[in-house]
N, C-alpha and C positions, 0 to 999 in steps of 0.2 A: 613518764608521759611519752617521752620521744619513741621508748622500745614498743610502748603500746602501738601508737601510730604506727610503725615499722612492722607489727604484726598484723594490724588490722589491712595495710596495704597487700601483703602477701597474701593474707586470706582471699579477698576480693580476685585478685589476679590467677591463684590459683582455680577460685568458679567458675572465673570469663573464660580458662582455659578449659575449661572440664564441659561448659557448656556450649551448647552449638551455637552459630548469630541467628538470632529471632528470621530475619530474611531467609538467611540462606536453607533452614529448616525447612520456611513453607516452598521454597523450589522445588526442594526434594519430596517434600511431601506429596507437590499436587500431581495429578498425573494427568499425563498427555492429553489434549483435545483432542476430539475427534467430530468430523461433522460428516452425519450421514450423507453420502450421495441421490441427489434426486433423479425423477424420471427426466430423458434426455429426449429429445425431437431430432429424429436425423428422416432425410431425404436421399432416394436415388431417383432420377431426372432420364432415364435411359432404361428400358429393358429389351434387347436385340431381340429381333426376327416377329415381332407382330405388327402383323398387316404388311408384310414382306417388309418392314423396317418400315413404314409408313406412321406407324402411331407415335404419338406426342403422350409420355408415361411418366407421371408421377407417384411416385408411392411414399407413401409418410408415414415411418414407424415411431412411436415412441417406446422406448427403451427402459427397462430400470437394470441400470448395467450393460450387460451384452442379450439379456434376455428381453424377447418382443414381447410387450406386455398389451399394445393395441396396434394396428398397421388401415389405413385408407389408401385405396388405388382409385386414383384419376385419369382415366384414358380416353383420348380425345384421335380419332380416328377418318379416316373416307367414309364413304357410307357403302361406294364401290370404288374398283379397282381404278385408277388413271382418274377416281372424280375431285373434282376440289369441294365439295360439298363435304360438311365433317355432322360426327355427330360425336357425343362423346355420354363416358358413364364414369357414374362415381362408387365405389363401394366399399362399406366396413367389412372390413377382415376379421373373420374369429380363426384367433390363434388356438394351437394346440401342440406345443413345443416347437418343431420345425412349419407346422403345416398349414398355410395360410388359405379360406377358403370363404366365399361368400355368394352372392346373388343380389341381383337387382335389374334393372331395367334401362334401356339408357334413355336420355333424356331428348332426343330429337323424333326417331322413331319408334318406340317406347316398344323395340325388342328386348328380349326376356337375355339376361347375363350373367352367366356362373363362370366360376376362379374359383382354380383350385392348381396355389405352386406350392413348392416344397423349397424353402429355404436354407442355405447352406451358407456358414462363412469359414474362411481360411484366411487367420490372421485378418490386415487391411481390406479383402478381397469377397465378394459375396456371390451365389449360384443362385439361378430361379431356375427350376424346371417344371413343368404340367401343363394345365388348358386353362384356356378361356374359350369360352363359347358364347356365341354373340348370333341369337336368332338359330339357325339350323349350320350355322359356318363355326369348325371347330379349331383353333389355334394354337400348335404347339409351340410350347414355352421353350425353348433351350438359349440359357442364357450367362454366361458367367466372365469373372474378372469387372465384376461389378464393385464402382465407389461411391462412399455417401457423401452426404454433404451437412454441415452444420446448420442450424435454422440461420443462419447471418450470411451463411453462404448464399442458402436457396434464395434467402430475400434478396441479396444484393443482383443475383441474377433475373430474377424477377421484373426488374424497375423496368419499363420501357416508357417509351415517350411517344404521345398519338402525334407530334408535328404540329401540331394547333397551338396558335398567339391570337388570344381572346383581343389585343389590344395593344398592337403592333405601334410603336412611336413611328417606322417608317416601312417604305416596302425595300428595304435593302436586304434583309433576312429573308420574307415572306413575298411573296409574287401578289400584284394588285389583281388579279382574276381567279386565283386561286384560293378556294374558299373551302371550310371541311367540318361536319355536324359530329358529336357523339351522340349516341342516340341508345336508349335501353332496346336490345332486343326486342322484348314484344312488345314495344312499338316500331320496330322498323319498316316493317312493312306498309303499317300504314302511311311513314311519314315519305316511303319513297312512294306511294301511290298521289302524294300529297302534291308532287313535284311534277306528274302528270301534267301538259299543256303549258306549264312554265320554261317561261326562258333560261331556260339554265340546261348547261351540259354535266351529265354524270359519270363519273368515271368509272369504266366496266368494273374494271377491279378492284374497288372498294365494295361492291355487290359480293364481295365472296366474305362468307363467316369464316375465321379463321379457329384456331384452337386458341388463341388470345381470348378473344372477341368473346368465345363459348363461356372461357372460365372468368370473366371478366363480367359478363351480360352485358355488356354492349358494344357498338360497332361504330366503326369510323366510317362517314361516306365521305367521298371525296366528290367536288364539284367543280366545274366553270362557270363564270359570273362576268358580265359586262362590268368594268370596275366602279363604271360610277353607279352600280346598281350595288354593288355588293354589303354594303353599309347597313343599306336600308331592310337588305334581306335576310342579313346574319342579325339582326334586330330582331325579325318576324319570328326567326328558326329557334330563337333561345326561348321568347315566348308558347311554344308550341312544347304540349304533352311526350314528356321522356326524353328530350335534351337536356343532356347533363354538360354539353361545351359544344364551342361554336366560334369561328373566328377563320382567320387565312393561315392558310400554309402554303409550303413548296409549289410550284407552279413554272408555267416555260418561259420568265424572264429569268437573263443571265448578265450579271452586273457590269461584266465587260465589253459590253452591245448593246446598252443603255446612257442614255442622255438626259438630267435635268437641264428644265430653261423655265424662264420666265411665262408664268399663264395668259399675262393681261393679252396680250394682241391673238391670243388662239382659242377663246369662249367669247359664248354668244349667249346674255344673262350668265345661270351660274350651269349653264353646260357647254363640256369642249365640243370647239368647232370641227368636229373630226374632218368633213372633207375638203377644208379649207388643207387643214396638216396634211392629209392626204396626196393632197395636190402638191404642197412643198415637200414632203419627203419625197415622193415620185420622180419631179423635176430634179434635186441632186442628183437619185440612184442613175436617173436616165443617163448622167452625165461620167457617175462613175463605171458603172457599168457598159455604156458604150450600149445603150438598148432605147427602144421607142416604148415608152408606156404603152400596154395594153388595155390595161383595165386595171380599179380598185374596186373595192368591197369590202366591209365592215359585216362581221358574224352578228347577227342581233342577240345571238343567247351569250355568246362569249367577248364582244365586242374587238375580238379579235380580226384584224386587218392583212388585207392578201391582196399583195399589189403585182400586177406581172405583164412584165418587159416581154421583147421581142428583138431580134438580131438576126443579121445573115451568120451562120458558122461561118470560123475563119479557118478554121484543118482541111478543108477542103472548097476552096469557091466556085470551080467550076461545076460541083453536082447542085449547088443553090439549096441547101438544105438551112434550117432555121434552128436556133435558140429558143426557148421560152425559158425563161427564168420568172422562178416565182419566189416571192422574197415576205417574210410572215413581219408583222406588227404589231405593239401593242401603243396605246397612250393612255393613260390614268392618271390622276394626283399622284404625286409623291409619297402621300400618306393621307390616312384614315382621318376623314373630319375637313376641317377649314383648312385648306395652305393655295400659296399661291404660286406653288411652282407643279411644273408637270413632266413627267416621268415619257422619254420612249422608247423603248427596247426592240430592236429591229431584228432579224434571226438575218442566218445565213441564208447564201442566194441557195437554190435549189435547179439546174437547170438539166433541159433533157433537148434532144434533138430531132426533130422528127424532118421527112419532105412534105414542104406543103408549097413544092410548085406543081404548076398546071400539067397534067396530062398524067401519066402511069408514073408510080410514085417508089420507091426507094424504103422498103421494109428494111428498119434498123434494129439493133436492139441494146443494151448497153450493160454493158457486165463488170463494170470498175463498181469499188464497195466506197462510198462513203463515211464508212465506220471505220476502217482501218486508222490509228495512230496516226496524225501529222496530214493525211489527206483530205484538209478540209478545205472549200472554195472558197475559191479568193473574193475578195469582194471591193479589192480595190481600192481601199479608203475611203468605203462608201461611211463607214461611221464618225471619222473624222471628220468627214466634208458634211454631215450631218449637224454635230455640233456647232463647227463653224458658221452655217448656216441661221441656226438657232437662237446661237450666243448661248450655247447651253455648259454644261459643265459635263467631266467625264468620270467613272468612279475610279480612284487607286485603292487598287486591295490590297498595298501592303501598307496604308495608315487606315484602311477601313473609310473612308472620307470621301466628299465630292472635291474637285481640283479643276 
C-alpha cells in the first residue's frame, strides 16, 4: 500500500512537471493588444505675411496619422489697409495629398475667395506656400517654421473674458458708471441706434468688430451711465432683442482715491444730494489745493462731476499769470440695489497755466508729459482731508477691505 502511494505520488509530480501552469500558458498564448489610432484635430493659430501680417488665421486639420484627411481655414482680416473694420471667411479644404484648395465667399462683404496652399512638414515643423485671393487682391503665401497645436491647446487659448459682472456684490472690482451689453451682431446696430437721444455715453472703441467679436457673433459695447441710473437701465438692456449679458465693468474709479461714508446726511428722499457734496468736496479741495472754487457741474449722461479752482501761479509772481485746475468726481452707492453708504472717487488735479491779466497777454505753452512714471500731481492731501471731512473710510489693497 505505502509503495502504491509512493508511485502514485511520482506519477502526479512527474505531469505537473511535463505540464505548463494553466495561467502562465494563456500569457503566452494571448497576443498583444493593439488599439487602432483615431483621427486627431490639430490647429495652427499663425500663417505669416497675409494682409502684410495683419490677418488673424486659423486652420484646423484633422489627421488620421500624419495624413490630412479634412482641413477648415478661418481668416479674419481688415477690409483695407491701416482700417479697423475686419471682415473675415471661412472655408473647407479639399485635400489632395499635399494640396489644400477651396473657395467661398466672405462673410461681411460677400467677396468671392479662393485658397490654394501646398503643405509641407519637416519633422515638428510645417510650410504653406500659394494664394488667396480675396475679391480682385491676390495674396502670396510664403510661410514656414510653422507649429500646431492640440485641441486642449487651442481651447485653453481661446477662453477670454468680456469684463462684465452681471451682479457685482460691490463697486470695488467694477466702476459704479461703468456699464457694458453683449449683444448678437445682427442686432447691433439696431440696439446702438436704440441709444440714440439717451443719456448715456458710448465708448468709441467698443464700436469696432473685432476678429473675437466676428467669430463669436457678438459684441461687447462699452458705456457711461449716471450711477444711480445704471440699475435701472442694465434692466431695460437685458430685456431687449439679442442681449445675451449685461451688467458693469471696468470704468475711471481707482480705489485708492476713493472714500466710503455714511449716506443719511447727503440724500434728499432716496437720491444723493449731489450739489450739496459738491459744495463739501469743493470747500476741502479749496483748502488743500490753495485754490478759489470756480465752478462745479455734474455730466447728466455720466453723472460725472468737474469741479475747478483757480490760483495765482507761484514760479513766477510778478508776470500774474493763473492756475486752473480741474479736478474730475464721481459719487454712487457703494453697490448695486439698497445700501446706505456712498462711494466717492475723486481723480487727480489736472492744472494748466494761462495769463488772464488785463491788457496784452503772455502766449504759453506747456511741454512737461504727465504720463511719464512717478510724475503725477500732487494733490496735497486733498483725499485724506476728504475722508476726514466725511467720516468716511479709505480702501487698503493689501487686505482688499475698507479701514
Amino acid at each position: 500500500m505505502r509503495a502504491l502511494l509512493v508511485c502514485s505520488t511520482a506519477l502526479f509530480a512527474a505531469l505537473l512537471a511535463a505540464s505548463p501552469h494553466p495561467a502562465s500558458a494563456q500569457m503566452k498564448l494571448s497576443p498583444k493588444a493593439t488599439t487602432p489610432s483615431g483621427p486627431e484635430t490639430r490647429y495652427f493659430t499663425s500663417i505669416d505675411g497675409l494682409m502684410d501680417g495683419n490677418a488673424d488665421v486659423i486652420l484646423k486639420e484633422t489627421r488620421q496619422g500624419k495624413t490630412v484627411t479634412a482641413a477648415v481655414l478661418d481668416v479674419c482680416y481688415p477690409v483695407a489697409k491701416n482700417s479697423d473694420r475686419k471682415d473675415r471667411f471661412v472655408v473647407n479644404l479639399q485635400v489632395a495629398g499635399q494640396t489644400l484648395t477651396g473657395t467661398t465667399q466672405s462673410v461681411g462683404e460677400k467677396a468671392p475667395v479662393s485658397v490654394k496652399l501646398l503643405r509641407k512638414q519637416a519633422g515638428d515643423s510645417f510650410e504653406f506656400r500659394g494664394q488667396i485671393s480675396i475679391g480682385q487682391v491676390v495674396t502670396e503665401v510664403t510661410s514656414s517654421d510653422n507649429s500646431d497645436l492640440s485641441e486642449k491647446e487651442f481651447q485653453d487659448n481661446q477662453t477670454s473674458d468680456d469684463g462684465i459682472t452681471p451682479q457685482p456684490k460691490d463697486f470695488t472690482d467694477v466702476s459704479p458708471e461703468a456699464i457694458a451689453v453683449k449683444v448678437k451682431l445682427d442686432v447691433a446696430t439696431d440696439f446702438l441706434k436704440s441709444l440714440k437721444g439717451q443719456a448715456v455715453e458710448v465708448t468709441l472703441a467698443s464700436l469696432t468688430v473685432g476678429c473675437d467679436a466676428l467669430r463669436a457673433g457678438e459684441q461687447t459695447i462699452s458705456m457711461s451711465v449716471d450711477p444711480e441710473r445704471a440699475g435701472a437701465l442694465l434692466a431695460k438692456f437685458k430685456a431687449m432683442p439679442g442681449v445675451t449679458a449685461a451688467g458693469w465693468t471696468a470704468g475711471m474709479t481707482e480705489m485708492d482715491r476713493t472714500i466710503r461714508f455714511a449716506a443719511a446726511d447727503w440724500r434728499e428722499g432716496d437720491k444723493i444730494s449731489k450739489d450739496k457734496l459738491a459744495a463739501a468736496v469743493a470747500n476741502v479741495l479749496s483748502r488743500t489745493l490753495a485754490a478759489k472754487p470756480a465752478s462745479q457741474s455734474f455730466n447728466p449722461a455720466t453723472g460725472k462731476l468737474k469741479l475747478v479752482f483757480k490760483r495765482p501761479n507761484p514760479d513766477f509772481p510778478a508776470l500774474d499769470l493763473t492756475d486752473t485746475i480741474e479736478v474730475a468726481g464721481l459719487v454712487s452707492p457703494d453697490k448695486p440695489g439698497t445700501t446706505d453708504k456712498l462711494m466717492l472717487w475723486i481723480g487727480s488735479p489736472a492744472t494748466t497755466t494761462t495769463d488772464e491779466s488785463s491788457g496784452a497777454k503772455l502766449n504759453l505753452s506747456d511741454d512737461a508729459s504727465v504720463d511719464e512714471e512717478g510724475d503725477q500731481p500732487d494733490d496735497n492731501g486733498s483725499i485724506e482731508a476728504l475722508a476726514k471731512e466725511l467720516k468716511g473710510q479709505r480702501w487698503d489693497a493689501d487686505k482688499s477691505a475698507w479701514k
